[in-house]
C-alpha positions as CSV (number, residue, x, y, z in Angstrom):
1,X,56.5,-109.2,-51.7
2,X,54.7,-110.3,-55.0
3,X,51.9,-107.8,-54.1
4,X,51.3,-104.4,-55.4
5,X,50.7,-102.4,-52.0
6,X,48.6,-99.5,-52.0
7,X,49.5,-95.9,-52.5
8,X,46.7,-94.2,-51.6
9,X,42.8,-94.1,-52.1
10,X,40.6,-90.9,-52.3
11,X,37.4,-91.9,-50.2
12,X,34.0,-90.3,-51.4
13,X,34.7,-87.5,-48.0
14,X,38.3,-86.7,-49.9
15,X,40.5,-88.4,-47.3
16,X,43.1,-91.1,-48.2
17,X,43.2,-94.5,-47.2
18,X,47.2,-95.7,-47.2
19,X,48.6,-99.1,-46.7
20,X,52.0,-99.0,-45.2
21,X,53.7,-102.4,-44.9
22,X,54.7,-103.5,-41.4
23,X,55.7,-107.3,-41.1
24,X,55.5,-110.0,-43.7
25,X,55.3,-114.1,-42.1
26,X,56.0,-117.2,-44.3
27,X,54.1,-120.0,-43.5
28,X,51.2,-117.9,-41.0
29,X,48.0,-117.7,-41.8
30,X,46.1,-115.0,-39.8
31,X,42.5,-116.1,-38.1
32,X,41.0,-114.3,-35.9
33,X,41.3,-110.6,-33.7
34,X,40.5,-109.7,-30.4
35,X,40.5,-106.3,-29.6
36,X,44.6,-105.3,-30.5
37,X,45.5,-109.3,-30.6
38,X,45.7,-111.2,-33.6
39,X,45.5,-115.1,-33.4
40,X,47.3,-116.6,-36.3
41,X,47.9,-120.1,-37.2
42,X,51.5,-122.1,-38.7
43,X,50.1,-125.8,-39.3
44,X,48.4,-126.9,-36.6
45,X,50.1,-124.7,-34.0
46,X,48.1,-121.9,-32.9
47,X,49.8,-118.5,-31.9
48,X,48.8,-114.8,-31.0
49,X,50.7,-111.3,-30.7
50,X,49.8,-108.3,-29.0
51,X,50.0,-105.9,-32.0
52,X,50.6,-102.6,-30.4
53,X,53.9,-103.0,-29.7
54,X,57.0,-102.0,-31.8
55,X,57.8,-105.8,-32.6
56,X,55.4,-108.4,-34.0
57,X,56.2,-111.3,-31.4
58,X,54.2,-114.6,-32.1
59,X,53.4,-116.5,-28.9
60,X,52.6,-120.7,-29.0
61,X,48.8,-120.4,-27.2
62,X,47.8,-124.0,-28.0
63,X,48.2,-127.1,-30.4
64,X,46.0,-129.6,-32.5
65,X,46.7,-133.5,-33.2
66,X,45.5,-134.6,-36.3
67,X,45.7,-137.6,-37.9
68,X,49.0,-138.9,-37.8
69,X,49.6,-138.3,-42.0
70,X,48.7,-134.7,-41.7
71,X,52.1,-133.7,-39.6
72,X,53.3,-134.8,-42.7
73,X,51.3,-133.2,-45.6
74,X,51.5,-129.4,-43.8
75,X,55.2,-129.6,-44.2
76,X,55.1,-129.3,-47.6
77,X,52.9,-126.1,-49.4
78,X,51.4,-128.0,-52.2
79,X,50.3,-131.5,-49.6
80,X,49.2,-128.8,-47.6
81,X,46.9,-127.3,-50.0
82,X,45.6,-130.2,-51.5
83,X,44.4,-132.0,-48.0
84,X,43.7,-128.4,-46.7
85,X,45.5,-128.4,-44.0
86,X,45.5,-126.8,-40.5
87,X,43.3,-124.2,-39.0
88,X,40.0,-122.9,-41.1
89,X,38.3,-120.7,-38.7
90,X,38.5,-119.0,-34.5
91,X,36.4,-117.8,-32.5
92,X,37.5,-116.2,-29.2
93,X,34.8,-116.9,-26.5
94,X,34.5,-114.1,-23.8
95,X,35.6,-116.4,-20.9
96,X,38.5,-117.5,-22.4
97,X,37.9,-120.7,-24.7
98,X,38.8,-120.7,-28.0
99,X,36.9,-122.6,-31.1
100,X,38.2,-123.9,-33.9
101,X,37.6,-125.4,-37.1
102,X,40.2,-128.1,-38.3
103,X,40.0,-130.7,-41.1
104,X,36.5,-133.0,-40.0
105,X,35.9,-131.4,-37.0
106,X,35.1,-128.5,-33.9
107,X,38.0,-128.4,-31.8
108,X,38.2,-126.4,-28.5
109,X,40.6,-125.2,-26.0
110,X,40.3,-124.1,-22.6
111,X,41.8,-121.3,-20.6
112,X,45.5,-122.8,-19.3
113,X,45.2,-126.0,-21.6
114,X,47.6,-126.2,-24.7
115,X,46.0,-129.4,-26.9
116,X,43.1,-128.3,-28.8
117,X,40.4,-131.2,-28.0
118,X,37.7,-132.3,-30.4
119,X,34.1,-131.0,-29.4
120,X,32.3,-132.0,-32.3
121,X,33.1,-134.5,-35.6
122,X,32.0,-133.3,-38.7
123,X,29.2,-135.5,-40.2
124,X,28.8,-133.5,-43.4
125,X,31.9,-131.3,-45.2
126,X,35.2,-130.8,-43.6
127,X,34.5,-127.7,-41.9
128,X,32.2,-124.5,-41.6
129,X,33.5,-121.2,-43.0
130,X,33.3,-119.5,-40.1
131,X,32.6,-119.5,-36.2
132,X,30.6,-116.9,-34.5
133,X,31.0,-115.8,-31.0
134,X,28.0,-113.9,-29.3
135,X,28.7,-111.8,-26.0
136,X,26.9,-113.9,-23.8
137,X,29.2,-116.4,-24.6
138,X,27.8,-118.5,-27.1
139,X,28.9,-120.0,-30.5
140,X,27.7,-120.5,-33.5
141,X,28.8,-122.1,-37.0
142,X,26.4,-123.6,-39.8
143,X,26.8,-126.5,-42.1
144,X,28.9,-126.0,-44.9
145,X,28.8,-129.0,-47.3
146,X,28.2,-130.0,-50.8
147,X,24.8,-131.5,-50.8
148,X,23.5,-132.1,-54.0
149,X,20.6,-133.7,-52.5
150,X,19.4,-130.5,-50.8
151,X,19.0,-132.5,-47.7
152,X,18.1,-131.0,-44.2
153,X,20.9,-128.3,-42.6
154,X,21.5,-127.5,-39.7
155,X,23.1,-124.5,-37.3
156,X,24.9,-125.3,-34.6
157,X,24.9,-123.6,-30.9
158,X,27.1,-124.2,-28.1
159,X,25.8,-123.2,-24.8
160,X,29.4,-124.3,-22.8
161,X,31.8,-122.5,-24.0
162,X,32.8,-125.1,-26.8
163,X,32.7,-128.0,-25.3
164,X,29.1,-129.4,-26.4
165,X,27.1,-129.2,-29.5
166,X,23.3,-128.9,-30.1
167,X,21.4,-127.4,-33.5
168,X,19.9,-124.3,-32.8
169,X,17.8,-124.1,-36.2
170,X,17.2,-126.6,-39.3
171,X,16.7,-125.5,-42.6
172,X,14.2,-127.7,-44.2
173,X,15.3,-130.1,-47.1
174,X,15.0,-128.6,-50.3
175,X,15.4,-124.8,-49.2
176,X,19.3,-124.2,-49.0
177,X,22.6,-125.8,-50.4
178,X,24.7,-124.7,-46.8
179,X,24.9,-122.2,-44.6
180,X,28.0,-119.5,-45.6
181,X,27.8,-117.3,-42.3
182,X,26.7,-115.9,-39.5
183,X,27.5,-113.2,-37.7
184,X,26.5,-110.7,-34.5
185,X,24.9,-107.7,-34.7
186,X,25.4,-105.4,-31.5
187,X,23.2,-102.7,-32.9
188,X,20.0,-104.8,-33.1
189,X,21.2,-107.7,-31.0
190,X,20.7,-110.1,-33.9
191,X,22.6,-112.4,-35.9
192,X,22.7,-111.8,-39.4
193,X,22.6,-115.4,-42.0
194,X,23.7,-115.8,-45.4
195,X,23.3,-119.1,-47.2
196,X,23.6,-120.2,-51.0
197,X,23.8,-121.0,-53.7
198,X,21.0,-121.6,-56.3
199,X,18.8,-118.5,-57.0
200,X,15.9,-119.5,-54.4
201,X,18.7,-120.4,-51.8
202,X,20.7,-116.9,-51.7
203,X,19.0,-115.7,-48.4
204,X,20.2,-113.0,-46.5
205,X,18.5,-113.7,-43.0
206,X,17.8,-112.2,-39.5
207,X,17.5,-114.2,-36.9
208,X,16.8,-113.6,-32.9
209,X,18.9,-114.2,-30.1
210,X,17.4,-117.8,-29.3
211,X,16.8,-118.4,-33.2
212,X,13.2,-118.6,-32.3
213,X,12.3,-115.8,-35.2
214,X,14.5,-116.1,-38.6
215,X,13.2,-114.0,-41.4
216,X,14.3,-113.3,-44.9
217,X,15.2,-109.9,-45.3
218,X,16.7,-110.1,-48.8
219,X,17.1,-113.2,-51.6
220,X,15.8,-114.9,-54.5
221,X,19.0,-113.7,-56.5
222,X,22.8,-114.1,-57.5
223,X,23.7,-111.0,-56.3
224,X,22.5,-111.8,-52.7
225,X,24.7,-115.1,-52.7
226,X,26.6,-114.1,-49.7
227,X,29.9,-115.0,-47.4
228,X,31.4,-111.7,-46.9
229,X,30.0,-109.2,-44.9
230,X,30.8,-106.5,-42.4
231,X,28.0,-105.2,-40.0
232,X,27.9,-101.3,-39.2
233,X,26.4,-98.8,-37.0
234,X,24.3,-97.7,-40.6
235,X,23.6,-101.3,-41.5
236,X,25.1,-104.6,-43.5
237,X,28.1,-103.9,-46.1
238,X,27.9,-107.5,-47.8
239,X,29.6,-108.5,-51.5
240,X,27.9,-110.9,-53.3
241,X,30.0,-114.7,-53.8
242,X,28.8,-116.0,-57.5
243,X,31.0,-116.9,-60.4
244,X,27.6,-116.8,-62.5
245,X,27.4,-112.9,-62.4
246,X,29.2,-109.9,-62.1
247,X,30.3,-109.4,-58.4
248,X,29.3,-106.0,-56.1
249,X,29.8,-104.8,-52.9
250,X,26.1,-103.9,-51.4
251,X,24.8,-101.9,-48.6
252,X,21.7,-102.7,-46.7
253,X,20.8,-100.0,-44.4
254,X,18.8,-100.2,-41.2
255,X,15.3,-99.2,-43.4
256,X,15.8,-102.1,-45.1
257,X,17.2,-100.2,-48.0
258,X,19.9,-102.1,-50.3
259,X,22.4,-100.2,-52.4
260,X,25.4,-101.1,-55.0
261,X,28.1,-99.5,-53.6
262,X,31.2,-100.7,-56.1
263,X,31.6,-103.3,-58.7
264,X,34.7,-106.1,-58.0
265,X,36.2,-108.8,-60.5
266,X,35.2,-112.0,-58.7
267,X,33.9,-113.5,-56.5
268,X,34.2,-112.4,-52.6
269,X,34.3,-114.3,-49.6
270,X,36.3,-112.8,-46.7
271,X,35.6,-109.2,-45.1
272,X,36.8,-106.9,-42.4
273,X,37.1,-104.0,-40.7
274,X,39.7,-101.5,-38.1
275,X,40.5,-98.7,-36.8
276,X,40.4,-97.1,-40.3
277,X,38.1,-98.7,-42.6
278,X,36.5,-101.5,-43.9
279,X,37.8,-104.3,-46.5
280,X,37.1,-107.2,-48.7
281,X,39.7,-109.5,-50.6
282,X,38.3,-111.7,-54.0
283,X,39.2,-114.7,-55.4
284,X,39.9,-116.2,-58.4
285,X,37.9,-119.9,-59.4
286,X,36.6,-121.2,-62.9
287,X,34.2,-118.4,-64.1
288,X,33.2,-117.5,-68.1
289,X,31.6,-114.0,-66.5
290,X,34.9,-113.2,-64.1
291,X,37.9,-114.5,-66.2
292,X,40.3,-112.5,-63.7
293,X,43.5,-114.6,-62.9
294,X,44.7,-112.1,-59.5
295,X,43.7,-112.1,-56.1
296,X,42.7,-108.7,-55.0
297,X,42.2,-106.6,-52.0
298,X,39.5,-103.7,-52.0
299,X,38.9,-101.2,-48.8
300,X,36.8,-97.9,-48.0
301,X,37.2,-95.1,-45.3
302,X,33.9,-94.8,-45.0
303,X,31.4,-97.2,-47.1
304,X,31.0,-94.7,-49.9
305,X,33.7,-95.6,-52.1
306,X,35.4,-98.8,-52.8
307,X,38.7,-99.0,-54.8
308,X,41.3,-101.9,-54.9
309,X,44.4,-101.4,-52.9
310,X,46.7,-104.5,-53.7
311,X,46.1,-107.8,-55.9
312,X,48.4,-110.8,-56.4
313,X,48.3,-113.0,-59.0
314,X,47.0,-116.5,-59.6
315,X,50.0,-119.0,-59.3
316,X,50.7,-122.1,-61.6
317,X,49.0,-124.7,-59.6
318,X,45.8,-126.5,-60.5
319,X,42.7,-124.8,-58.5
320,X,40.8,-128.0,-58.6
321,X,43.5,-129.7,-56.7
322,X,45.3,-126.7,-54.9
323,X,42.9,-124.6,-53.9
324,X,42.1,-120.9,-55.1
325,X,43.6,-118.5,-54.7
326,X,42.5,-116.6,-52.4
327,X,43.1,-113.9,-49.8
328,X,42.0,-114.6,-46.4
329,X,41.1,-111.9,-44.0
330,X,40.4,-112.6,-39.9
331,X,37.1,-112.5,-38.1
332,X,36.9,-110.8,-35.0
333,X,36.6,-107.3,-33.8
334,X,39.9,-105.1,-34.7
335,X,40.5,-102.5,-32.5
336,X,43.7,-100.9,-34.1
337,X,45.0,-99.5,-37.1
338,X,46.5,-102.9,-38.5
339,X,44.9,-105.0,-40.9
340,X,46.6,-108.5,-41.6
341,X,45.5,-110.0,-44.8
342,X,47.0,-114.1,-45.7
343,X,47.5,-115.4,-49.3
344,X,47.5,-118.8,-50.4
345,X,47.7,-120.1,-54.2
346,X,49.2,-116.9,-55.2
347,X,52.7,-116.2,-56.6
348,X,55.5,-115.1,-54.7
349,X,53.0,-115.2,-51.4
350,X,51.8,-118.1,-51.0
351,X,50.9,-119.5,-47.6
352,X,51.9,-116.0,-46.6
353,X,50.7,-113.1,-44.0
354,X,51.3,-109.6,-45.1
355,X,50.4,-107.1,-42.2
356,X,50.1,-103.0,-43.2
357,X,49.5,-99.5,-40.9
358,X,46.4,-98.0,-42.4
359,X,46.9,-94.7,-42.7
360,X,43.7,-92.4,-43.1
């Protein structure tokens, strides 16, 4: 598989976290849960399986036209990575629609439709990191885009299910690069925001319903340069995203209290959680402090203790060009034991959707 799976992991309460392997897709990259389904992507067709049966069965639930050059770059790995092809990011609405980010733009699909249509062109960047859904049916992405002029940016709502676009809240020029995510919190009924990436723009933020109150909670360093994040019943597990520092995983309680939970070798930008525990994957990009050339996959049973469980290493392929590597982990809410975890720029698994039983 070109992964070293896990064995076993002795949590902090003595129990064992296992990975047992269960499918493995070429080609797949997985985006987004909802409850026991798992919405993955092959190029710009977007398909879904009910994971709680004995067979992984993958399901066409809708398509995407890009420009007419793109069905021909995500043919081929390497064209694909180097115009970054396909789907980026889901959301799954609670009436249905689904939100996407693709290459320049928002694209939506309603209930009993099968083309994705654009809701919103991209202005700045090629895409947000990720899409937020909030129960009342709601959405929510931020800007994500280089601006080296540390120009106004802005976070976007959509009231419709999708279909329109509004901002919800502007950061004013000079205070952030971008926004990195944004995500619900049903304990507090808040959203949580992290933005980057100079020292004064690493904000960890709370922000009401109607993003009429948004307060710092945490910032001013490095180590709170944040994409990845996973929201708890006991608070925020975040890992910091800086190739200037050593990277940790952190957590910030409910009393406002932050603690370093585990050290990792790079950089961190996706997180999730199951049935059985909660995960982060790292990356490997140009860094003097992390020199690490593997990809690599850390989880916990219960918060307390974070230990790696699988890593692939770096491929051949220019990151400048063809991407980091990276391993990708879906948003959503997970209600089984599976976690589904997609490399890309790695050997032996690139472009590539491993899915493992955790075993606890």
């Amino acid at each position: 598989m070109g992964t070293r799976a896990a064995s076993a992991v002795a949590t902090a309460a003595g129990g064992v976290l296992k990975l047992e392997p269960v499918a493995k897709f070429s080609d797949l990259r997985a985006l987004a849960w909802d409850g026991d389904v798992l919405y993955a992507s092959r190029g710009y067709e977007l398909l879904s399986s009910r994971v709680d049966r004995p067979r992984i069965e993958w399901r066409t639930v809708g398509r995407y036209r890009p420009e007419w050059w793109r069905n021909l770059t995500c043919r081929n790995r390497l064209s694909f990575r180097l115009v970054r092809d396909g789907f980026h990011a889901l959301a799954i609405l609670p009436q249905g629609n689904l939100v996407a980010a693709v290459p320049g733009a928002i694209a939506t699909l309603r209930p009993g439709e099968s083309e994705f249509h654009i809701s919103h062109r991209l202005e700045r960047g090629t895409r947000p990191l990720h899409i937020t859904a909030a129960p009342d049916g709601r959405a929510f992405w931020g800007e994500y885009f280089d601006n080296p002029q540390r120009d106004e940016v802005y976070i976007y709502v959509s009231f419709d299910q999708g279909l329109t676009w509004q901002v919800a809240h502007t950061f004013g020029k000079g205070t952030i690069r971008h926004v990195h995510n944004i995500l619900y919190d049903r304990w507090e009924n808040c959203f949580w925001i992290f933005t980057g990436d100079s020292v004064a723009e690493c904000r960890i933020l709370r922000a009401s319903l109607d993003f009429k109150i948004v307060d710092e909670v945490a910032g001013g360093s490095q180590q709170r340069r944040s994409v990845a994040a996973v929201v708890d019943e006991a608070g925020l597990y975040f890992a910091s995203d800086t190739p200037l520092e050593h990277n940790y995983i952190y957590h910030f309680s409910r009393r406002g209290r932050i603690v370093k939970l585990g050290e990792m070798p790079s950089s961190s930008i996706y997180a999730c959680r199951n049935r059985g525990g909660m995960f982060f994957s790292t990356m490997v990009e140009p860094s003097e402090v992390n020199p690490i050339r593997s990809v690599g996959l850390f989880g916990s049973r219960d918060g307390a203790e974070w230990l790696p469980l699988a890593k692939w290493k770096k491929d051949r392929w220019s990151m400048k060009l063809f991407q980091y590597g990276n391993a990708f982990l879906p948003d959503g809410m997970n209600t089984t034991d599976l976690l589904a975890v997609s490399t890309s720029a790695v050997k032996e698994a690139d472009l590539q959707t491993l899915v493992w039983k955790v075993q606890c």
